[in-house]
N, C-alpha and C positions, 0 to 999 in steps of 0.2 A: 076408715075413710076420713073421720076427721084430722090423722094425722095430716094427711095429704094435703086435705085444705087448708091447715096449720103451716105448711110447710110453703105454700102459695103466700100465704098474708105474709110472711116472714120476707121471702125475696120479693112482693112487689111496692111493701112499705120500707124498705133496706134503705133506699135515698131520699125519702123524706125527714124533711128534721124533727129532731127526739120528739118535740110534745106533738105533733100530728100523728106520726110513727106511731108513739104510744096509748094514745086518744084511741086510732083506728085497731091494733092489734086487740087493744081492750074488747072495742066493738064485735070484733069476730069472733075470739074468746067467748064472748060471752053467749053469741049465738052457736058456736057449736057448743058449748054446755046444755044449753037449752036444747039443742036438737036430739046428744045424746040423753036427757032427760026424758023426754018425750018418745026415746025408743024410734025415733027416724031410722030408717034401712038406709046401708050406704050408698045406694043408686038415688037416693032422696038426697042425700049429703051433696055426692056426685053431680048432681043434676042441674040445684040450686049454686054450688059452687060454680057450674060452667057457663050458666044464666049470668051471675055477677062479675064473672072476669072482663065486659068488656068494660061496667064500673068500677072494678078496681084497677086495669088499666087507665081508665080514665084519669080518675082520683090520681094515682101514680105518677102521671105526664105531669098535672098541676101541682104535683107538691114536691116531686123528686125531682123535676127536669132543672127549674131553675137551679138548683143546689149543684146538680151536675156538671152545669153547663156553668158556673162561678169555678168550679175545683176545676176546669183545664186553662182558669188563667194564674195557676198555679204548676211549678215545676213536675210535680209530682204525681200527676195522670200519665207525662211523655217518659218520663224515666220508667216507669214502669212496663208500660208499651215497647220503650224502645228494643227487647229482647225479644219481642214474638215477633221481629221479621223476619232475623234472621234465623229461626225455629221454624217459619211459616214459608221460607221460600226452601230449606233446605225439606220438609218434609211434602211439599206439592211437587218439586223437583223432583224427588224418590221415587212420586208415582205418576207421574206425570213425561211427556215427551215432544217435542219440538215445542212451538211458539208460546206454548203455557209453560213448562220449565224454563224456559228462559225467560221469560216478562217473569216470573214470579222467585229468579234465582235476582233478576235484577232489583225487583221489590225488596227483597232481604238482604241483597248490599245496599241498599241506596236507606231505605226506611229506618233502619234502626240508627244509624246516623243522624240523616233527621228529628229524628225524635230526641234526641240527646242535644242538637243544637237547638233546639224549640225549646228544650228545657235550658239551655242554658241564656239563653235569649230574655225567657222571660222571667229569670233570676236576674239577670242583670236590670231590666226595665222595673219590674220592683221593689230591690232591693233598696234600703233606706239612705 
């Protein structure tokens, strides 16, 4: 079970920067050391990890959000993006039929487009 919880601190410190990241990964590290020390069952692991998740969401929104929300006034969140529209409307379209395949076939010609001129937009407005 501590992997699992391992595995929680990993993706919900991912957007925070290095030394908080690092600071807080320490922090849980060392408490599940401690827990497996002490021979904690993993419905005890379990339990206290479900208890803290809505603190380490917390924690997360405050130190990863600004970081995130800085990297899409950069080209390189919309480039990325711009390929799961058109994956996204042909795969709802597959199973899907009338007015949801079609708003979601037009979402994946219209968005990935988008997304490529958003990046291209704001390389030009940056750019030195």
């Amino acid at each position: 079970m501590t992997r699992v919880a391992w595995l929680w601190c990993v993706a919900y410190t991912a957007l925070a920067p290095r030394d908080s990241r690092e600071r807080r990964r320490g922090e849980i590290r060392s408490h599940l050391w401690e827990s497996e020390q002490a021979r904690l069952s993993a419905a005890s692991i379990a339990w206290a990890a479900l208890r803290g998740a809505g603190s380490d969401l917390a924690w997360a929104t405050t130190r990863g959000a600004p970081q995130l929300a800085r990297s899409f006034g950069t080209p390189t969140p919309y480039v990325v993006l711009a390929p799961l529209f058109p994956v996204q409307g042909w795969i709802v379209s597959s199973v899907a039929v009338g007015a949801t395949a079609r708003m979601s076939q037009g979402l994946g010609a219209f968005g990935g487009g988008a997304m490529l001129a958003m990046a291209g937009l704001i390389w030009l407005i940056r750019r030195p």
